[in-house]
C-alpha angles and dihedrals in degrees: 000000000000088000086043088061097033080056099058096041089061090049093051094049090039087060097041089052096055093045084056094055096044088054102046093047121100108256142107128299091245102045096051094054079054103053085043098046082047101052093038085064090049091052092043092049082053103049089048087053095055099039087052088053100050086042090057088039090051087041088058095053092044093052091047095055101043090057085057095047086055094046085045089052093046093050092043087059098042082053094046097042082048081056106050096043 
């Protein structure tokens, strides 16, 4: 979870950085909210990208272990039923 954060953290402070240059550069009003509007999509796209991926990911080991858990409950059933025969 810690690299998760850390991810996201650089992203965030990736996009903030270059917000920061776009404003401070020497251009016109409009085309700075352009190329804003513009970079803050990118990032967006990107972030969606990444949070779909650690939500399939988490999906996955959810999934995984709940399959154990079932195959841990089954075994634990077929042991109790052999005791008490």
């Amino acid at each position: 979870m810690s690299s998760t954060k850390f991810l996201l953290g650089a992203l965030l402070g990736a996009a903030v950085g270059v917000q920061i240059g776009i404003l401070v550069a020497p251009d016109k009003g409009e085309n700075t909210r352009k190329k804003l509007g513009k970079k803050g999509n990118e990032y967006l796209d990107d972030l969606s990208g990444k949070m779909n991926g650690f939500f399939d990911g988490l999906s996955k080991k959810v999934a995984d272990v709940s399959e154990e858990v079932d195959k841990l409950a089954k075994k634990a059933k077929t042991e109790t039923e052999k005791l008490t025969k």
